[in-house]
N, C-alpha and C positions, 0 to 999 in steps of 0.2 A: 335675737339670740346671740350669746356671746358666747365664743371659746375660751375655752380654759387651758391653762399652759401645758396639760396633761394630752387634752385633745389636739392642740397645735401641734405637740412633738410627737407623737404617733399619726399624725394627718401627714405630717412632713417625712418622719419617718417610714413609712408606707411609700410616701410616692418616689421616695429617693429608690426604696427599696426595688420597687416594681417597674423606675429606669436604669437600674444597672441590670436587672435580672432580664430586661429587655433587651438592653444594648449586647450583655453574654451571649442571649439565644440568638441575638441578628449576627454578630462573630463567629459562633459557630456553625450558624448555618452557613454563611460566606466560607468559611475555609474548609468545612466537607464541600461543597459544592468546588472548589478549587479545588481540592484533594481526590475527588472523583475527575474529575475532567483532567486534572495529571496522570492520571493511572489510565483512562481510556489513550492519553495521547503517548504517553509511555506502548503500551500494548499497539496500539496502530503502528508507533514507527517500528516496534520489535517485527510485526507482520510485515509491513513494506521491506524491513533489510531481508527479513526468508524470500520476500517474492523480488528481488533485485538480485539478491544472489542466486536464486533458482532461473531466473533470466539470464543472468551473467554466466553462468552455468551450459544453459544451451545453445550462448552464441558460441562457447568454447568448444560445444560438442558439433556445433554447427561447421564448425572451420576445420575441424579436422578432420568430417568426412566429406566436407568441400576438398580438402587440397590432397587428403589419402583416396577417396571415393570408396572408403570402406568403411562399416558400422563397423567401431570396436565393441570388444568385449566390454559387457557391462557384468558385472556376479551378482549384485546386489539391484539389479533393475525396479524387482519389488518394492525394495525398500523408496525409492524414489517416488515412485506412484503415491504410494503411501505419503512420503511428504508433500508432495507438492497436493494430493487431497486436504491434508491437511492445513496449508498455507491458501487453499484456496477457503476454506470452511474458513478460517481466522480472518480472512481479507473481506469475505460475506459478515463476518461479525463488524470487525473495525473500521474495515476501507468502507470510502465512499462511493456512491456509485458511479461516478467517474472512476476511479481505479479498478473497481471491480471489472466496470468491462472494457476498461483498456487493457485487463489482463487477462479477459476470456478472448480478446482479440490478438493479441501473444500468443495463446496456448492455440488459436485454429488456425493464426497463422503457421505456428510451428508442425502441426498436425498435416496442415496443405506441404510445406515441405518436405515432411517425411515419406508421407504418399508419394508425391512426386521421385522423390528419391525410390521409393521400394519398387518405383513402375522401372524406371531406369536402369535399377540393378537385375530385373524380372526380365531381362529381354535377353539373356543368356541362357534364359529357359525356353528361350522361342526359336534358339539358335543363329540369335544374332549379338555380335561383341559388344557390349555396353563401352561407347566411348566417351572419354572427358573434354570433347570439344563441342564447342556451341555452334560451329557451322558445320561439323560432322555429323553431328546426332541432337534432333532437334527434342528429343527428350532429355537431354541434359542441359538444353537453352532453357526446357522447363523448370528442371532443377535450379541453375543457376537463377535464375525469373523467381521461383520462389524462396529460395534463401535472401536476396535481395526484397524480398515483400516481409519476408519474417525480422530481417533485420531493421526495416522502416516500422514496421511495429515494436520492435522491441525497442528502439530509441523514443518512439512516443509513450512507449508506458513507463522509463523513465524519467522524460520530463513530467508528464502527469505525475507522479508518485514526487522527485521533487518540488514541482510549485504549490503540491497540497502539505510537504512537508513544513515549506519556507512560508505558506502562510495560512491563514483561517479563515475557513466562511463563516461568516454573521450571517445571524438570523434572515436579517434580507438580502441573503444572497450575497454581498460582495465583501470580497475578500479584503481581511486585514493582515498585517505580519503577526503572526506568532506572538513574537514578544512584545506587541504594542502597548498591550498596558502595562506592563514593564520598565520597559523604555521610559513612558510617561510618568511615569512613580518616581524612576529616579532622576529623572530633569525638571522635578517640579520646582520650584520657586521656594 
């Protein structure tokens, strides 16, 4: 059997056809697949700076009723709950489980602080003076004890939340930089 020049140029035609129409489809599916994995890494770090500034946030509220020993006025307390639900719902969506509960360990760290502080301040109800000395009053040793436990948590959940920023788990576990194929792309030869 011979071909004919008619059947050669639509044989060749066709295959030429159905490796560009191939090589499109593998392109495109390469860069949605980049183009999703930018927007999930985009939205993670957006969640990670709400739950860094909401930790940054309570070390500042931490220290000024460390050095005042009094809860300020908050007006808007509501509103807070509400976000930090919210930052915590978004952190269950994007963060990983490492972050997630480096920052449920934040929040009961900060939780056990509070307590501790509300028992301290509660002793004025028992008719005894709430003082701010650690070898005076050994429930403000408690307090100081756990602000100093909330503040070692709260510097580990921002290194956590940093070293997951600065790099990326592979599939098998271990971690690359961020931009390593990157990097590699543009120092290629």
């Amino acid at each position: 059997m011979q071909l004919t020049t008619v059947e050669a140029t639509l044989i060749g035609t066709t295959v030429g056809a159905l490796a560009s129409f191939s090589s499109t489809l593998l392109i495109q599916k390469a860069t949605l697949a980049r183009d999703r994995e930018s927007r999930i890494w985009e939205r993670r770090a957006t969640v990670y700076e709400d739950a860094l500034t909401s930790v940054h946030r309570g070390e500042r509220f931490r220290a000024g009723v460390l050095e005042t020993g009094e809860l300020p006025e908050v007006p808007a307390q509501r509103g807070r709950e509400v976000e930090a639900d919210l930052v915590l719902a978004r952190l269950k969506i994007y963060g990983s489980r490492l972050v997630v509960n480096a920052h449920a360990s934040t929040v009961a760290a900060m939780t056990e602080w509070i307590t501790s502080f509300a028992i301290w301040k509660e002793q004025s109800a028992h008719g005894r003076t709430p003082l701010r000395d650690p070898a005076e009053d050994p429930l403000w040793a408690a307090v100081l004890r756990e602000a100093a436990r909330a503040q070692r948590s709260d510097l580990e959940f921002v290194d956590i939340v940093q070293a997951e920023i600065q790099t990326k788990l592979q599939a098998d576990g271990t971690a690359h930089p961020l931009l390593s194929r990157l990097t590699r792309w543009r120092h290629r030869p």
